[in-house]
C-alpha beads as a LAMMPS data file, in Angstrom:
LAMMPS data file: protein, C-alpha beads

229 atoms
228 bonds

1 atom types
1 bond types

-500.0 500.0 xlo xhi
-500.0 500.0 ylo yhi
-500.0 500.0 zlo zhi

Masses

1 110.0

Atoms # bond

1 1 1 452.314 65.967 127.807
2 1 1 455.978 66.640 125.790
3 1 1 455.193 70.060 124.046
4 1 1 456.896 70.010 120.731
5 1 1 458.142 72.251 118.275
6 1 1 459.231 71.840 114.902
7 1 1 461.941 73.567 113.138
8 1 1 462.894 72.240 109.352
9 1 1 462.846 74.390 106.033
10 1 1 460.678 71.634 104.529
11 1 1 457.006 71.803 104.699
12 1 1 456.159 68.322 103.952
13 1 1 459.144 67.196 106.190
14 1 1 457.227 69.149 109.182
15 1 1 453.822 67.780 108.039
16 1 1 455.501 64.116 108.053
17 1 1 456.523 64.914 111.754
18 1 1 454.308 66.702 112.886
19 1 1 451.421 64.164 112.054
20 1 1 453.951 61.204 113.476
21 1 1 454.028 63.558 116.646
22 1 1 450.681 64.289 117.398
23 1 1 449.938 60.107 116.913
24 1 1 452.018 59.793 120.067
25 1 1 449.463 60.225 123.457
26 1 1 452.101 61.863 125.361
27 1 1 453.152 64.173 122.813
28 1 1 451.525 67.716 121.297
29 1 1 452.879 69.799 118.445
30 1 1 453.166 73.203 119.792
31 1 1 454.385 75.518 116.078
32 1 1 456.297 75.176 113.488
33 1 1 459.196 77.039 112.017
34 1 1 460.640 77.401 108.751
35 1 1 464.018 78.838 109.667
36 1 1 466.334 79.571 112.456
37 1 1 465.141 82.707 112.935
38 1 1 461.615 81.367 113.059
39 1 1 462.477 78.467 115.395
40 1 1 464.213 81.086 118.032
41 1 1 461.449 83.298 117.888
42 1 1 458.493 80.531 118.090
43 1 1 461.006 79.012 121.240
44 1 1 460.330 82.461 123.348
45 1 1 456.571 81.963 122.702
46 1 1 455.572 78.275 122.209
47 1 1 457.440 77.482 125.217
48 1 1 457.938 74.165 124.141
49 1 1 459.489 71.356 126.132
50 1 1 461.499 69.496 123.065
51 1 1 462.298 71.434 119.866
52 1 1 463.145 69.270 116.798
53 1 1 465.848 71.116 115.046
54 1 1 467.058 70.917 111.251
55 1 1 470.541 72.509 110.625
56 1 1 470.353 73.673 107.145
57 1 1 467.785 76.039 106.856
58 1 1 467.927 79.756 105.471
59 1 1 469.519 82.622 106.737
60 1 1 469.868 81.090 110.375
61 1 1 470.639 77.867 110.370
62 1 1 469.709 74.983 113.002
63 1 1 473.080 75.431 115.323
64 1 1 473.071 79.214 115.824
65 1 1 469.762 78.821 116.053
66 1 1 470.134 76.143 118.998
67 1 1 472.878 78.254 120.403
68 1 1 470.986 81.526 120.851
69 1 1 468.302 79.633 122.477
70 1 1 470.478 77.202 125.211
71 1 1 471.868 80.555 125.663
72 1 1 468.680 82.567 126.771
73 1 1 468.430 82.083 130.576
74 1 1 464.248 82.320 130.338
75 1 1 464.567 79.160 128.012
76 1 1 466.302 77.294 130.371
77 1 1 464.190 74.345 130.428
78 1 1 463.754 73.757 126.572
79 1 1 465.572 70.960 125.048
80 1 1 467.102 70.752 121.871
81 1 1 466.871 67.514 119.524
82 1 1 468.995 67.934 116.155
83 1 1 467.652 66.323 112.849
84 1 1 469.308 66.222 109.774
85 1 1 470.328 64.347 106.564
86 1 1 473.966 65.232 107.372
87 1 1 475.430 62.686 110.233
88 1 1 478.951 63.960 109.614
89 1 1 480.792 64.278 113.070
90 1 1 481.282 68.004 112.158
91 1 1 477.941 68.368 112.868
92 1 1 477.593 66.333 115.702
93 1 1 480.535 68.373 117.640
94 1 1 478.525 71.274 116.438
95 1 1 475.486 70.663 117.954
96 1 1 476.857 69.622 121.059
97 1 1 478.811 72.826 120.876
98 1 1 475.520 74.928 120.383
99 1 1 474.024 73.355 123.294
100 1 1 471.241 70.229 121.783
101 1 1 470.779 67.672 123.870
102 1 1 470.527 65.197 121.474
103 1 1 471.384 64.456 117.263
104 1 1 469.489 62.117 115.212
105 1 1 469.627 61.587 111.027
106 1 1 466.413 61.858 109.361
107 1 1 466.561 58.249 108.294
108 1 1 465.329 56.685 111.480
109 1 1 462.784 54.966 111.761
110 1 1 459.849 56.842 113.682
111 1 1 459.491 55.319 116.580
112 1 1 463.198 56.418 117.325
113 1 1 462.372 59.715 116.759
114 1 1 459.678 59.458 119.556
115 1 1 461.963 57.833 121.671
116 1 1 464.480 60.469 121.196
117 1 1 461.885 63.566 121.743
118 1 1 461.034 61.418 125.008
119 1 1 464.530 60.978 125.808
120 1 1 465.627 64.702 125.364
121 1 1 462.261 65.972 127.521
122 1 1 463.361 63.451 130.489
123 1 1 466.986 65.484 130.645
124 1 1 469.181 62.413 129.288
125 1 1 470.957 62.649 126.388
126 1 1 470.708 61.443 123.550
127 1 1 474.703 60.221 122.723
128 1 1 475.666 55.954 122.159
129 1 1 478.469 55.095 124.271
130 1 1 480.668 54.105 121.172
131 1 1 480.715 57.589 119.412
132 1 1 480.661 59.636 122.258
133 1 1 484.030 58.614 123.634
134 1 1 485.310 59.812 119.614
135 1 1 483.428 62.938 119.428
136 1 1 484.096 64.121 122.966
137 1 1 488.080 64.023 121.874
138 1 1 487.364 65.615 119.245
139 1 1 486.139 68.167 121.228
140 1 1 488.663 68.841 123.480
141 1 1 491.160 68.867 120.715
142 1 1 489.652 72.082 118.824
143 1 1 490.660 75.559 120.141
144 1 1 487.067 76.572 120.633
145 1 1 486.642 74.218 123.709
146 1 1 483.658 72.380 125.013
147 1 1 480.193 73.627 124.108
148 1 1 478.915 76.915 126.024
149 1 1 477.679 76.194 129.716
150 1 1 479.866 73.204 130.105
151 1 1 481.364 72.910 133.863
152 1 1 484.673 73.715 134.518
153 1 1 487.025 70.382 135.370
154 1 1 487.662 71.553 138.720
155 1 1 484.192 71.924 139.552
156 1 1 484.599 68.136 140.135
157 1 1 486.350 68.495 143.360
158 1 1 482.472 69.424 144.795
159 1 1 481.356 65.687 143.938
160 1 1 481.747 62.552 146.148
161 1 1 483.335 59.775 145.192
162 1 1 479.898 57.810 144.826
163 1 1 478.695 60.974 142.582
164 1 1 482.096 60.769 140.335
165 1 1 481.374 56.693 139.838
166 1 1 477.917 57.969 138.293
167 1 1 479.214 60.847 136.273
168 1 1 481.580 57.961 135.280
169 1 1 478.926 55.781 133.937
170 1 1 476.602 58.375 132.523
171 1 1 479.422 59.659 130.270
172 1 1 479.647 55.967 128.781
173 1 1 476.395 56.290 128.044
174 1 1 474.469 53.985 130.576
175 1 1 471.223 55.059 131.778
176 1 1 469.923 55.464 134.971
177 1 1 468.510 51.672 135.452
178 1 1 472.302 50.445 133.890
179 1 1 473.879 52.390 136.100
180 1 1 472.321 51.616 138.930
181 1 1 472.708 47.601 138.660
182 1 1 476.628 48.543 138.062
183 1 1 476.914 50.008 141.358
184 1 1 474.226 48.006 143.447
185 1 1 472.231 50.675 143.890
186 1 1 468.227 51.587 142.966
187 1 1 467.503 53.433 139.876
188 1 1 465.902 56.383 141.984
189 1 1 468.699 56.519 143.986
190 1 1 471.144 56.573 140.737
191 1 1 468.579 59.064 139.475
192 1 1 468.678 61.416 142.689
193 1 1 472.885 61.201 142.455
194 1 1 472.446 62.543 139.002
195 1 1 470.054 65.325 139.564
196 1 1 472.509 66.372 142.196
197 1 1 475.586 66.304 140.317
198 1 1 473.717 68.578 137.787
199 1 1 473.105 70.874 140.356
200 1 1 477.067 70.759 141.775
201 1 1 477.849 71.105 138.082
202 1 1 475.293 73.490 136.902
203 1 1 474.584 71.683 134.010
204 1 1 471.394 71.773 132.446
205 1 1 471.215 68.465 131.244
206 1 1 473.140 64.633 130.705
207 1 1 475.198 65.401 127.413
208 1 1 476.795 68.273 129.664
209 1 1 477.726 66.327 132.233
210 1 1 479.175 63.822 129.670
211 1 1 480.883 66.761 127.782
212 1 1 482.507 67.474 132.091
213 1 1 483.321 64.252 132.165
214 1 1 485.508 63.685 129.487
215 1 1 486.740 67.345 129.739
216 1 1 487.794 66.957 133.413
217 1 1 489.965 63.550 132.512
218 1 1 487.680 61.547 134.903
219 1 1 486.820 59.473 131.700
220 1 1 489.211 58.769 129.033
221 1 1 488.404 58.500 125.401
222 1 1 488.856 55.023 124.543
223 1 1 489.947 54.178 128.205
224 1 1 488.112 53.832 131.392
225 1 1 488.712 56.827 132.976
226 1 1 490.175 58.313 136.348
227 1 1 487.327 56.081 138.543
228 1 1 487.871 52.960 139.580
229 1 1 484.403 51.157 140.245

Bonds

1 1 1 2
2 1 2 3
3 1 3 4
4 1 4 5
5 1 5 6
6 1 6 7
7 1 7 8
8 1 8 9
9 1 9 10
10 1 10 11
11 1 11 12
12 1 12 13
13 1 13 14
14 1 14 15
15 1 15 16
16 1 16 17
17 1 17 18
18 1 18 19
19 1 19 20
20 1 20 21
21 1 21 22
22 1 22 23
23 1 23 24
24 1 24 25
25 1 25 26
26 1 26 27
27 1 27 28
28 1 28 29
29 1 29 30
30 1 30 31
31 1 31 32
32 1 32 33
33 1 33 34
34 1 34 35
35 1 35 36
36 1 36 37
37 1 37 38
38 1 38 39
39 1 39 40
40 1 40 41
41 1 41 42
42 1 42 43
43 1 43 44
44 1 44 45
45 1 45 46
46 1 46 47
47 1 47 48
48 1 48 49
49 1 49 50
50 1 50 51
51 1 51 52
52 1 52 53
53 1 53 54
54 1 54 55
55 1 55 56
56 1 56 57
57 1 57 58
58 1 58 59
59 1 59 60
60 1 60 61
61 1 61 62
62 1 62 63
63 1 63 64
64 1 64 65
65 1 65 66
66 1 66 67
67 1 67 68
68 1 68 69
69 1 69 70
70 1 70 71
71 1 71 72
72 1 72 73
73 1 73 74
74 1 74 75
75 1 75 76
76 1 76 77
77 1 77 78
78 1 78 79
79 1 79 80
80 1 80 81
81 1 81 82
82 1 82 83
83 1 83 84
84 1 84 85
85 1 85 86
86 1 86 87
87 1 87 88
88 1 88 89
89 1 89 90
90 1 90 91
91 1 91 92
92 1 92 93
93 1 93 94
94 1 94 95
95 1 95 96
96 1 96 97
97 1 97 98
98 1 98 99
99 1 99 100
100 1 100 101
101 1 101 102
102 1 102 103
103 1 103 104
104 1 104 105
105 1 105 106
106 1 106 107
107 1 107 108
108 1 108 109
109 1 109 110
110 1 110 111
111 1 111 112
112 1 112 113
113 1 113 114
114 1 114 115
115 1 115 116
116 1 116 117
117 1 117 118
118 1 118 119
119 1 119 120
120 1 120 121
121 1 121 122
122 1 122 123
123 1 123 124
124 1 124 125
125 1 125 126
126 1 126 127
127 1 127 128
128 1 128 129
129 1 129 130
130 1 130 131
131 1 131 132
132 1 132 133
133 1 133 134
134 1 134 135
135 1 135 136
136 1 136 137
137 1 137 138
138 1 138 139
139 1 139 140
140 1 140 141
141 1 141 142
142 1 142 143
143 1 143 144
144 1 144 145
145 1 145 146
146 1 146 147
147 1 147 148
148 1 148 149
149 1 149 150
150 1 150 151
151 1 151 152
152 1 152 153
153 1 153 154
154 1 154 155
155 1 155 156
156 1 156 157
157 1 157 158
158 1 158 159
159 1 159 160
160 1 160 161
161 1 161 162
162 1 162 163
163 1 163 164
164 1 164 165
165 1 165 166
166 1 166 167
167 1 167 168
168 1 168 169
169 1 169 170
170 1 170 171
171 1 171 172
172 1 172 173
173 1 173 174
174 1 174 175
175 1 175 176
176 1 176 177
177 1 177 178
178 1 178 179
179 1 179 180
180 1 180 181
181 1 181 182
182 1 182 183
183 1 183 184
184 1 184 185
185 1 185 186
186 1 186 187
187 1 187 188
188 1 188 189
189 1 189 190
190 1 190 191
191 1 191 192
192 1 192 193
193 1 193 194
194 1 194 195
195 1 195 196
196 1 196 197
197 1 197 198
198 1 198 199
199 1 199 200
200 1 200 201
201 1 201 202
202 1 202 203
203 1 203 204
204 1 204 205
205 1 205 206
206 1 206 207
207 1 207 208
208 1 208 209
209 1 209 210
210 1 210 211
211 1 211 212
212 1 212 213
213 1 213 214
214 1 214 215
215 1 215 216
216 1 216 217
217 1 217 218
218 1 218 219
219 1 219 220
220 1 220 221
221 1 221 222
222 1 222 223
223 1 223 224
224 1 224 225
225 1 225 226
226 1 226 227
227 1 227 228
228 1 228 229
């Protein structure tokens, strides 16, 4: 069962969800929070699995919010899914930068949202292979860096060359089944080669290792990066 928590200013808007939520077997609504400061706090003791996170919301808003909690080692395991009206790239690189695992508009249509809280809870991330490649460079072209926790590029060298193909294809955005059937291999074994290049990375989920990817120059932005496959 995907423990939930939902974080939006809005009552009705967390009503709406958290009815659409609950209608889902696998899924449970853990609390509700009405502002960043809220949505930190009820993080520490919900101990949700997925947290569905507005960004404008009083006093703190949805990314600081996200970024003190991907930052608290005893919420390691708690993923972040950002929802808002605003799908400006701004806010995108933001999120990414705070540490969510995944960023959705509030227009979609619901059964994307419960794909994306199933998505997020499962460790992928939740980034198309078109905008990724633009929002990554973006990224890397702002003085702040890549979001906090994000491997260093020479942490690569600690891969094998089979491991670097799938970091290659997860940061286009294939899954673990895609990937997989590009290399000829089975989709547990794709899936094992990705848990362990988390662990070599230290990242805590797939939009980090897409974020080391691009940052290390073993993908390009608009290219097809330093792996030949």
């Amino acid at each position: 069962m995907i423990r939930v928590l939902l974080a939006d200013d809005q009552m009705l808007v967390r009503e709406a969800f958290a009815m659409l939520v609950s209608s889902a077997p696998d899924m449970t609504v853990v609390g509700h929070a009405a502002t960043g400061h809220e949505a930190v706090e009820r993080a520490r003791s919900a101990r949700a699995d997925v947290i569905v996170m507005d960004i404008r919301m009083p006093g703190l808003d949805g990314i600081e919010a996200t970024r003190l909690i991907a930052a608290d080692e005893d919420l390691a395991g708690v993923r972040i899914l950002v929802l808002t009206t605003y799908d400006t790239d701004d806010h995108v690189i933001s999120a990414l930068r705070a540490g969510a695992s995944g960023f959705l508009v509030k227009d979609c249509r619901p059964a994307e949202l419960l794909d994306a809280v199933r998505t997020v809870a499962a460790g992928e991330a939740l980034l198309s292979p078109g905008p990724t490649a633009r929002l990554i460079a973006r990224v890397l072209r702002l003085p702040e860096g890549p979001p906090p926790g994000a491997p260093a590029p020479t942490s690569l060298a600690a891969l094998s060359e089979r491991e670097r193909q799938v970091l290659t294809l997860v940061a286009r955005g294939l899954n673990n089944t895609e990937a997989a059937e590009a290399l000829g291999l089975s989709p547990l074994t794709t899936k094992t080669h990705v848990s362990r290049i988390m662990g070599k990375l230290g990242a805590r989920d797939r939009a980090q290792l897409v974020i080391a990817a691009y940052e290390s120059g073993l993908v390009a932005p608009g290219g097809r990066g330093g792996t030949q496959l």
